[in-house]
C-alpha positions in Angstrom: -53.7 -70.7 68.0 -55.2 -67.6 66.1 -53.1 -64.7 65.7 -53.4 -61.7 66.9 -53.3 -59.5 63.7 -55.6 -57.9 61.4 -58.4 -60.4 61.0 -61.8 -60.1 59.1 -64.4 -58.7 60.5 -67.5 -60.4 61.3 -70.6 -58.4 61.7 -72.0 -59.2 65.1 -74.6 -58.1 67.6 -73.5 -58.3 71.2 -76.0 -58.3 73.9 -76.0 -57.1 77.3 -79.0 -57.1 79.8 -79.1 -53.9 81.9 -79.6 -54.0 85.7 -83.4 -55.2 86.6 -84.9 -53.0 83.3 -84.8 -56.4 81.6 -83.7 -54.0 78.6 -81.1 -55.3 76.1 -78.7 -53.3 74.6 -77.2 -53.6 71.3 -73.9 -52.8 70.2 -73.4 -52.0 66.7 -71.0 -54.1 64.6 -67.5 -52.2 63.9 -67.4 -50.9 60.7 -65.6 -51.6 57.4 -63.4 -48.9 55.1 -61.4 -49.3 52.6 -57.9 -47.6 52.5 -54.6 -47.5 50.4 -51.2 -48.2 51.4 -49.0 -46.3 49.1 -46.3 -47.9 47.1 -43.4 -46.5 48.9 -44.4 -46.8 52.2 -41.6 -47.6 54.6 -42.4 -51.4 56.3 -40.0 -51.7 59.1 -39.3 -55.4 59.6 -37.9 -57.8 61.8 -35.6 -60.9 61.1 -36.8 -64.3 62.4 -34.4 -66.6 60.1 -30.6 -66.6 61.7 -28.6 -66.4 58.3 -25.1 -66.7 57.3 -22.6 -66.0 54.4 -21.6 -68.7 53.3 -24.4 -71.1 54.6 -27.5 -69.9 53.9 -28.9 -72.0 50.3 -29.7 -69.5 47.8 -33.3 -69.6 47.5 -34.0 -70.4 51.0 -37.4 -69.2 52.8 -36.5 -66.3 55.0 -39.1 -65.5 57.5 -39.6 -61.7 58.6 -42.1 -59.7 61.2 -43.6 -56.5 61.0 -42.3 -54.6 64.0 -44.3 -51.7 64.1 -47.7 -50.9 63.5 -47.9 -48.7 59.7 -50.5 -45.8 60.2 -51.8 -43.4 57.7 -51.8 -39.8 58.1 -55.2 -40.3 60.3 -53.4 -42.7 62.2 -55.6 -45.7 61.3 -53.4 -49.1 61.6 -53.2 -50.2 58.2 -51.0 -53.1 58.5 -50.4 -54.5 62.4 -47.3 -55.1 64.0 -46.6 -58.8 64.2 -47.7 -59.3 60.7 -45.7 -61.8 58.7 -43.2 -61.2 56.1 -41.7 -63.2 53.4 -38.7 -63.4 51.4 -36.1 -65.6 50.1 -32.2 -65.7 50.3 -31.1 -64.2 47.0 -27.1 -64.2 47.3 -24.8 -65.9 49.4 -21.2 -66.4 49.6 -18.7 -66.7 52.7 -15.2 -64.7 52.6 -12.3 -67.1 52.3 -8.5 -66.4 53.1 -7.9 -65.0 49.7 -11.3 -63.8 48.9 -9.5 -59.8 49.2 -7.0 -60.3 46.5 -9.5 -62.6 44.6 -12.0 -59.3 45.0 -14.7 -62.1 46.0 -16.0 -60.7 49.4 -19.0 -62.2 51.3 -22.0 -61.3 50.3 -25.5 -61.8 51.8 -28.6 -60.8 50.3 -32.7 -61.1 50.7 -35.0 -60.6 48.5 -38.5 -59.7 49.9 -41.9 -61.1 48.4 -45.0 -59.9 50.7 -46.5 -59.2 54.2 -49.8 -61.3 54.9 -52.3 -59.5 57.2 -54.7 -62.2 58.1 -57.8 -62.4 56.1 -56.6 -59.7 53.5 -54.7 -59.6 50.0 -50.6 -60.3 50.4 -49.2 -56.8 49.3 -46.0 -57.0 47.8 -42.9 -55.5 49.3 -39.5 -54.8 47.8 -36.4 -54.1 49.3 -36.0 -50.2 48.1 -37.8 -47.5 46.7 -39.1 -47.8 43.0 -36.8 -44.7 42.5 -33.7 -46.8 43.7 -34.9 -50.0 41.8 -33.0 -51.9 44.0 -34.6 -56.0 44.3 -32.4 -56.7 46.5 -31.3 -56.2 50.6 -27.6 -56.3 51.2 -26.4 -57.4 54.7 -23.1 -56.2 55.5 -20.8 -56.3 58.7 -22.3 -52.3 59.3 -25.7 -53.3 59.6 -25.8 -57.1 60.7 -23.0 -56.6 63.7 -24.1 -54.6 66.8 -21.7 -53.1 68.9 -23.6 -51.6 71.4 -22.8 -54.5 73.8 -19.0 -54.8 73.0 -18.0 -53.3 76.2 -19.8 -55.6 78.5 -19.0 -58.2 76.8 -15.8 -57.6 77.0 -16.0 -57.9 80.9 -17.7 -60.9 80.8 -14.6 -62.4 78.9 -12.1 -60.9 80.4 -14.2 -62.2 83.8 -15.1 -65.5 82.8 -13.7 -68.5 81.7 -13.8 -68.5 77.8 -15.3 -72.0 77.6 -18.6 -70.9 79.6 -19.0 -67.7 76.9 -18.6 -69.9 74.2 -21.2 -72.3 75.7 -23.4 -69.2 75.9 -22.7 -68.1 72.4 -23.9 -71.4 71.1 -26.9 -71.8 73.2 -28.3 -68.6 72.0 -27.6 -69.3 68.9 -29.3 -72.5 69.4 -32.3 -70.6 70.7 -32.1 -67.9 68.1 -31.9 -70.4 65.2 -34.4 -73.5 66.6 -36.6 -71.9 69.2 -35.0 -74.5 72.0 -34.2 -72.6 75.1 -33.3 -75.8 77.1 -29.4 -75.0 76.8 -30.1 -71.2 77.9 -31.1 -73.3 81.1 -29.6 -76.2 80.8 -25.9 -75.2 82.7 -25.5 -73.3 85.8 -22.6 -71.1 84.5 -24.6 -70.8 81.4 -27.3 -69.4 82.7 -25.1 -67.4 85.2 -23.2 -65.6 82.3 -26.5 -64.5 80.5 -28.1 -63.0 83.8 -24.7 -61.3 84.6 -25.1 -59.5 80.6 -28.3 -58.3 81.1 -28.1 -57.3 84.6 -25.1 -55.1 83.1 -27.2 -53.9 80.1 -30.6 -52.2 79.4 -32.3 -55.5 77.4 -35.3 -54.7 79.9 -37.7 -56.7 77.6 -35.1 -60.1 77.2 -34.4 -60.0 81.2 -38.5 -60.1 81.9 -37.8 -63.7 79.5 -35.6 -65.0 82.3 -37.3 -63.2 85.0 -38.4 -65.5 88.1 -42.4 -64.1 87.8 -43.8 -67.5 85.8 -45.5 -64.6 83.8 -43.0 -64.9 80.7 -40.7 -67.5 79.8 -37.8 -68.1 77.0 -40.0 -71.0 76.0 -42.9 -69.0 75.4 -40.5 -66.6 73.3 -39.2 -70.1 71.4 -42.7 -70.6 70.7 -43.6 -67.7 69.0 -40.2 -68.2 67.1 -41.1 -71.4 65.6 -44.6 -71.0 65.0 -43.9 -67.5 62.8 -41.3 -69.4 61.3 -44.0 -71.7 60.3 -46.4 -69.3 58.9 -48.5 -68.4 61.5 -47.9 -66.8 65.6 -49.1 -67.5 68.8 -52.0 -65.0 69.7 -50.1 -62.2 71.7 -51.8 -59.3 72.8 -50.4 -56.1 71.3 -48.6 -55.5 74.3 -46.8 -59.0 74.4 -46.1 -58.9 71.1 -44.0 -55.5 71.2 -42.2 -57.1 74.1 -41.5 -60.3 72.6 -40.2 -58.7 69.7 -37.9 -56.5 71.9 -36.5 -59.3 73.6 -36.1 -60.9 70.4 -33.9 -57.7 69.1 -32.2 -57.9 72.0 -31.2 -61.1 72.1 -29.9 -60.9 68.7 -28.0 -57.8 69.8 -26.2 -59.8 72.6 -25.6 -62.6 70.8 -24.0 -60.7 67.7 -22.0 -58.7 70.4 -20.6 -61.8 72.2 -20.0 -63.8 68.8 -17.7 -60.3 67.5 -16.0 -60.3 71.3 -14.9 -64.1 71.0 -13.7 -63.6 67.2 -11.8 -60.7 68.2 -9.6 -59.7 65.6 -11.0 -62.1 63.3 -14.0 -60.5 62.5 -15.5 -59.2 59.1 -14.2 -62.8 57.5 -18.3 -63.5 57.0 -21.8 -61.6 57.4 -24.0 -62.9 60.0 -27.6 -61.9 60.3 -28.6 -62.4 63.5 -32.6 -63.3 64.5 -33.8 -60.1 66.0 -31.7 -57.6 63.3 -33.8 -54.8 61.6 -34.6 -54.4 58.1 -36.7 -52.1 55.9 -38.8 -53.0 53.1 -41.0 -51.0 51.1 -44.8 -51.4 49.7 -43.8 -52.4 46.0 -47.2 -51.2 44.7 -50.3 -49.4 46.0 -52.6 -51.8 47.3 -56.3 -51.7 49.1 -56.6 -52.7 52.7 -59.9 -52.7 55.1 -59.6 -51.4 58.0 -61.5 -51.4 61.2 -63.1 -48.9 63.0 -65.0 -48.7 66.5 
């Protein structure tokens, strides 16, 4: 399916016959300006690739979102949100036993290339300011962990038999990594244990993903995980897209927060990158974009 995003315009006249007059009307075609994103501009991004000290090849294709629309100072949308980003792994290496006396610690690293708004140029984006000259975007365990959750998940352990919180922490991370929701479902305790979490937390846009309405669905969210993965996404509206990309934060969220409860005091040993965790790039260069108006 098309996507949603910025797409080129085709010049088109749209008829509409008025009441009995027998009169048609004609709509003029939007029209076409050219504008420049600044090299510097701030690109607020979304991870969509689950990646781990350690595991992740050097080199790998990491696929990256947009997550919020990027204006300029007249508030035209330059570049959407839900408009693909690519970059590569560019340093990976898991912490061992004696990695602190060996001063080798984990590292994790991207490397950003472009976003692609449909029909228009790729504009490069790098992972810092020009002034920084940094290539480079460092996970670490401050900015990959979240620890909003930790003290309902804590409950939940504390609550729950261990084995059924591990089964939950592998079937998100199942979903988060593959797009298969099937094991979120596929257990009653399972499935249990996740609505208990987000009953006892404000992930509003994940619980509408579980919610009983047949309007949204954790496959439809797998969908749209795969197929961005892929190099394309599932035409959204604007307003399904913010909320699939919230529920996809917050799924990350939870399932960071549930991974660091079970470790316990064993964590910090890697850097895990959840699907779902923020990241900013920035526009390496200025480049020309057309942009639409009414």
């Amino acid at each position: 399916m098309k996507a949603f995003l910025a797409i080129p315009v085709i010049a088109s006249v749209l008829f509409a016959v008025a009441g009995c007059s027998g009169q048609t009307v004609i709509n003029p075609p939007d029209k076409q300006v050219q504008a420049t994103l600044s090299a510097g501009t701030k690109v607020p991004l979304v991870l969509l690739t689950d990646l781990r000290a350690g595991t992740a090849d050097v080199g790998a294709k990491v696929a990256l979102v947009v997550s919020e629309d990027i204006k300029d100072s007249q508030g035209r949308v330059l570049v959407p949100r839900g408009t693909l980003a690519e970059g590569e792994v560019a340093e990976s290496r898991s912490e061992g036993m004696l990695s602190a006396a060996m001063n080798r610690p984990a590292r994790l690293a991207v490397r950003f290339f472009t976003i692609k708004p449909e029909g228009q140029n790729a504009i490069a984006i790098t992972a810092a300011p020009k002034s920084e000259g940094d290539e480079v975007f460092r996970f670490t365990s401050e900015n990959s962990v979240p620890g909003r959750l930790e003290a309902e998940v804590k409950n939940l352990v504390d609550g729950t038999q261990r084995a059924t919180v591990e089964d939950l922490n592998q079937a998100l991370e199942q979903f988060l990594s593959a797009g298969n929701a099937e094991n979120l479902r596929g257990g009653a305790e399972t499935e249990r244990a996740l609505r208990q979490l987000l009953d006892a937390t404000d992930l509003k846009s994940a619980k509408k993903y579980l919610s009983e309405d047949g309007k949204s669905s954790l496959d439809d969210l797998g969908k749209l995980l795969a197929s961005a993965r892929s190099g394309s996404i599932t035409a959204l509206s604007t307003g399904d897209i913010a909320l699939a990309l919230n529920a996809l934060k917050e799924l990350g969220e939870l399932a960071g927060s549930i991974e660091q409860g079970l470790k316990g005091a064993f964590r910090g040993h890697t850097i895990h990158a959840q699907v779902g965790t923020g990241v900013t790039a920035y526009v390496a260069r200025d480049a020309q974009v057309t942009v639409r108006i009414p």
